[in-house]
C-alpha positions in Angstrom: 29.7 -4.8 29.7 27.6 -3.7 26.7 28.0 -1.4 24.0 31.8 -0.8 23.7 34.5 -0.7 21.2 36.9 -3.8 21.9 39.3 -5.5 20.1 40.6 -9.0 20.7 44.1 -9.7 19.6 44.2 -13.6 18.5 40.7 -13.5 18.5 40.7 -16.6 16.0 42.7 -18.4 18.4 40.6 -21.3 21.0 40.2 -18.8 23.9 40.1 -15.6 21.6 37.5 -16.7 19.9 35.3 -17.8 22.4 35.7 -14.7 23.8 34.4 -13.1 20.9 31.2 -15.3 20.7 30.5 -14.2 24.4 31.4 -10.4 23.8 29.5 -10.0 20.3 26.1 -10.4 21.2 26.5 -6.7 23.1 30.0 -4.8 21.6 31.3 -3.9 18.3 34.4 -6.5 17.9 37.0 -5.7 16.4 39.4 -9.0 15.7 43.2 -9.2 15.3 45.0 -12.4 14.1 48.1 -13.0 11.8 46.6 -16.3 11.9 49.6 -18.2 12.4 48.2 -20.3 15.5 44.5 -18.8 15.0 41.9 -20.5 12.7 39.9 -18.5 10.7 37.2 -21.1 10.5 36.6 -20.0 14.6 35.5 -17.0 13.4 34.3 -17.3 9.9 30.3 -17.3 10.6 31.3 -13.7 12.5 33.0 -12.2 9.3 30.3 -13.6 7.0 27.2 -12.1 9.2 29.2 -8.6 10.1 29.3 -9.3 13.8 32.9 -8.2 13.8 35.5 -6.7 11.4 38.4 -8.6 10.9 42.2 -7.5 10.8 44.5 -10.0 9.3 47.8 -9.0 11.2 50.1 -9.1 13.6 50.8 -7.5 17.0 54.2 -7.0 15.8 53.2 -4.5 13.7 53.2 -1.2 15.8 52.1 0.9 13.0 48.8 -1.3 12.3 48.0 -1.4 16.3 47.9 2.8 16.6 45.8 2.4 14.0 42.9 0.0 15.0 43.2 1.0 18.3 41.7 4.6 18.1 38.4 4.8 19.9 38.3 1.1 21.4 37.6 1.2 24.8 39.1 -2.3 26.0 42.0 -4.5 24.3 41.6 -8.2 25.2 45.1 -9.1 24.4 45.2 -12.7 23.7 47.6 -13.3 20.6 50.5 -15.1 21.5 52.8 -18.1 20.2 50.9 -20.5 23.4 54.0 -23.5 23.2 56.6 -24.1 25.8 58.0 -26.9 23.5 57.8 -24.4 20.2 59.2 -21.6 22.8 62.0 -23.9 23.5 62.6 -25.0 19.8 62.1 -20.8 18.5 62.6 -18.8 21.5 63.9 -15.8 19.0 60.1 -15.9 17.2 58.0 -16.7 20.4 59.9 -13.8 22.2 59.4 -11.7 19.2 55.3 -12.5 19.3 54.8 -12.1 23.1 57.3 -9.7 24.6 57.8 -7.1 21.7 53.9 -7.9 20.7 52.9 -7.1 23.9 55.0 -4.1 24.6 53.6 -2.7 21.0 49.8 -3.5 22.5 50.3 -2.0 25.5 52.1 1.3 24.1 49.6 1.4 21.2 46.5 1.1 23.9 48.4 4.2 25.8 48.4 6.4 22.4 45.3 5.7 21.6 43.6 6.5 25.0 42.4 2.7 25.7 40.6 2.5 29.0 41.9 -0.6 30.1 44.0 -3.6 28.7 43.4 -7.4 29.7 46.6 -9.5 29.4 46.6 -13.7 29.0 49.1 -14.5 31.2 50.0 -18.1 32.2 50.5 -20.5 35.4 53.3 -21.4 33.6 55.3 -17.9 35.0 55.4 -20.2 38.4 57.6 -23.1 37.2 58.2 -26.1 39.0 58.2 -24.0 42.7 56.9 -26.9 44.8 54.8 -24.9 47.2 51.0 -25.6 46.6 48.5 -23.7 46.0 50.2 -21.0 43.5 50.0 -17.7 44.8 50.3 -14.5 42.9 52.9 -13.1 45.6 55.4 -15.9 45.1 58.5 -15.5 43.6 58.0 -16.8 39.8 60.7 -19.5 38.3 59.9 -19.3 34.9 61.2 -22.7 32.6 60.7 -22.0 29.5 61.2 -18.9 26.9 57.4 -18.9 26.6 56.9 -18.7 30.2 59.5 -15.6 30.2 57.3 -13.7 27.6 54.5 -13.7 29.7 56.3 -12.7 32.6 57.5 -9.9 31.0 54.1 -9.3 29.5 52.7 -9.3 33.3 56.1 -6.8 34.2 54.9 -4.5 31.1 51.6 -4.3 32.2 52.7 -3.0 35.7 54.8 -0.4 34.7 52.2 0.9 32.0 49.7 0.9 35.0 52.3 2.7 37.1 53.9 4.8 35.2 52.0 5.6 31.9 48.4 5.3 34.0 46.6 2.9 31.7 44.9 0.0 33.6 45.6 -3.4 33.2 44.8 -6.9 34.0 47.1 -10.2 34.0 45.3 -13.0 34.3 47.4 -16.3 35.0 45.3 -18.7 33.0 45.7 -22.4 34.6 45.3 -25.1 31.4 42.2 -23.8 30.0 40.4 -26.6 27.9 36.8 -26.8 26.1 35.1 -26.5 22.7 36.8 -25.8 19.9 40.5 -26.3 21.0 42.9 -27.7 18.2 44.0 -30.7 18.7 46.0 -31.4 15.4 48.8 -29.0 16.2 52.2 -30.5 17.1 51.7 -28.2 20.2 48.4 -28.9 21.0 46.8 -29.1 24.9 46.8 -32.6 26.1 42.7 -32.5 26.7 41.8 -31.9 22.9 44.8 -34.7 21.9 43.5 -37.2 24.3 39.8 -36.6 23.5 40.5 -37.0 19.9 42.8 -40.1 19.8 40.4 -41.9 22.6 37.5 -41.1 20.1 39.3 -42.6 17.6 40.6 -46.1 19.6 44.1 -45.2 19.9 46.0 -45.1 22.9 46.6 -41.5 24.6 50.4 -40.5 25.1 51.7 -39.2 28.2 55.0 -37.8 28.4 56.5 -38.8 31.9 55.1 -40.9 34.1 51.8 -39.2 34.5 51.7 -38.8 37.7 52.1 -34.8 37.1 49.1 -32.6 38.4 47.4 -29.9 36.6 44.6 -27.7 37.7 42.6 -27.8 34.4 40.0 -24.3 33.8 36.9 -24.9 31.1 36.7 -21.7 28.7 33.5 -20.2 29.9 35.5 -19.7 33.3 37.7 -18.0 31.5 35.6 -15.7 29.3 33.4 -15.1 32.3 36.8 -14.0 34.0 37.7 -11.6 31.4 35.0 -9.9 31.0 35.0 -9.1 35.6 38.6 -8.4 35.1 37.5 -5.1 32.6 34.5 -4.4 34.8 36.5 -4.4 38.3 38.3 -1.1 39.3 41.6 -3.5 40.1 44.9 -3.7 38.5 47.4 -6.6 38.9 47.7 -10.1 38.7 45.0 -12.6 39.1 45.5 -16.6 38.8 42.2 -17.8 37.0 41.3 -21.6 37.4 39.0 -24.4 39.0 41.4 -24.5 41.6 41.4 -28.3 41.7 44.0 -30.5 40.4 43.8 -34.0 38.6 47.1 -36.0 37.9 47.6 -36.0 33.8 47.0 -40.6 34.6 44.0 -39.7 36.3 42.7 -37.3 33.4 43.1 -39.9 30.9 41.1 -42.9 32.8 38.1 -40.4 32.9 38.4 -39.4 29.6 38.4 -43.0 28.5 35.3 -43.9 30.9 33.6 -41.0 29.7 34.2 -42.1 25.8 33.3 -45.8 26.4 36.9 -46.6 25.3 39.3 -49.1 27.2 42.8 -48.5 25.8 46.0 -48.8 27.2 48.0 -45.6 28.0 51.3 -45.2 26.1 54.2 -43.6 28.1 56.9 -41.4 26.2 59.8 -39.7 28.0 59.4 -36.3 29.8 59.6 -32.7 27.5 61.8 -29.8 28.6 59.7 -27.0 30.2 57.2 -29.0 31.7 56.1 -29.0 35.2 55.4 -31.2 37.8 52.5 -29.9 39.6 50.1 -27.1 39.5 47.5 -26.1 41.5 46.1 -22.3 41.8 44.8 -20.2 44.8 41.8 -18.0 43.0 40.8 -16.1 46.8 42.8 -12.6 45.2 40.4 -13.1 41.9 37.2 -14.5 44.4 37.8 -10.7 46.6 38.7 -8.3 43.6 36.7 -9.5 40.6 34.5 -11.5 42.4 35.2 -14.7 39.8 34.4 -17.9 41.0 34.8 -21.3 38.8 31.2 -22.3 37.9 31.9 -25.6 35.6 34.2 -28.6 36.8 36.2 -30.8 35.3 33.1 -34.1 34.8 30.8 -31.6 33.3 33.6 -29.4 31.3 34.8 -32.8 30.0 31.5 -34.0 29.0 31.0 -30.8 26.7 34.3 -30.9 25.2 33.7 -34.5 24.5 30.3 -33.8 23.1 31.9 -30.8 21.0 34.5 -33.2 19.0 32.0 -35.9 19.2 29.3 -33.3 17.0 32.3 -32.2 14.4 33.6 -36.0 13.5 
């Protein structure tokens, strides 16, 4: 892809913004974010060398979206309040952010003649279904508010494609982790938090017994997924991951080993919303936009580590 119009919603965000370093070097960027989750110093050096123009708002705003949207060719739509806990403790907010967001991207990209839209959608739309590998026809049993908003961002982007004819892509992200993730957040993803306190000599926290499973994806599978999904003819779901699966016990013994840090692992009691296992089937995404994980979890570690290592 080279030489469109784009915008990334949350593009100051740990996954938007990544995305923008990848997509910059051959697009004009545009870059949405209220910055309520995003951080602006992800995309500062961007601003201040006018590799992208900037929007400081939200995707609540309808009126702002019609705007920004004329002439883009793709939306990457990746703003979104991204905590089941938060989602449980402010369902009214979360639901407001990534339902009625999403509904004002997705009608805004219509207006404005958008060619195709790119949804972040998440495993977490599965729930706790106990059949492994997650597939894209099961049945989803959502557990959380924030789960529900992206299933009804995923059920948005269907009928837009069906009814309204503008293309779009879900893509069911499965625990994406790497460079420049926030771990200071209450909310934060248990790679950056257990990199951070390991680095530092205190003992990781792990609520439940840790012997949960998660099929963890490095951000460069990620971008590299986006940017097939707006190249590929296809529309629908797609479950994007390493499909591989390390228990949450497991992930903190290598982390330690791979910090040069013996500590002993602090156990707290379970949170609501979270899952026992996960673990993705990729073959739809491997046949339609011919993604396939290149980086697994020892080398996607070993940069993240390196990354947080660098910024101390």
């Amino acid at each position: 892809m080279k030489e469109k119009n784009v915008i990334v919603t949350g593009g100051a965000g740990f996954i938007g913004s990544n995305l923008v370093r990848n997509l910059i070097n051959k697009n004009n960027v545009i870059v949405i974010d209220d910055l309520s989750t995003g951080r602006l110093e992800n995309i500062r050096n961007f601003i201040e060398t006018n590799k992208i123009e900037f929007i400081q708002g939200s995707i609540t705003d309808f009126n702002l979206l019609k705007k920004v949207l004329k002439d883009i060719d793709y939306v990457f739509h990746e703003a979104a309040i991204p905590s089941v806990p938060r989602s449980i403790r402010d369902p009214i907010t979360t639901s407001n952010v990534n339902i009625n967001g999403t509904l004002n991207v997705l009608l805004a990209a219509k207006k404005c003649g958008v060619k195709k839209v790119i949804f972040a959608s998440s495993s977490s739309v599965y729930g706790d279904i106990p059949t492994l590998p997650k597939q894209e026809k099961m049945i989803s049993n959502p557990l959380s508010p924030y789960a529900i908003g992206k299933l009804t961002g995923e059920y948005f982007c269907n009928i837009f494609t069906k009814i309204y004819n503008l293309p779009t892509i879900a893509l069911r992200y499965f625990n994406v982790y790497g460079p420049r993730q926030d771990p200071n957040s209450e909310y934060a993803a248990v790679i950056p938090k257990f990199i951070t306190k390991i680095l530092d000599g205190i003992p990781p926290v792990i609520y439940g017994d840790g012997h949960q499973t998660r099929d963890f994806t490095f951000i460069d599978d990620v971008i590299s997924a986006n940017v097939l999904a707006v190249e590929s003819d296809s529309t629908g779901v797609f479950n994007i991951a390493n499909a591989d699966r390390i228990s949450i016990n497991e992930l903190a013994l290598k982390i330690m080993r791979l910090c040069n840090k013996n500590l002993q692992i602090k156990y707290e009691k379970s949170r609501p919303g979270d899952i026992k296992h996960s673990l993705a089937d990729i073959a739809k995404a491997k046949e339609k936009l011919k993604f396939s994980p290149n980086f697994n979890l020892d080398y996607g570690l070993k940069e993240t580590i390196q990354w947080f290592q660098e910024k101390r």
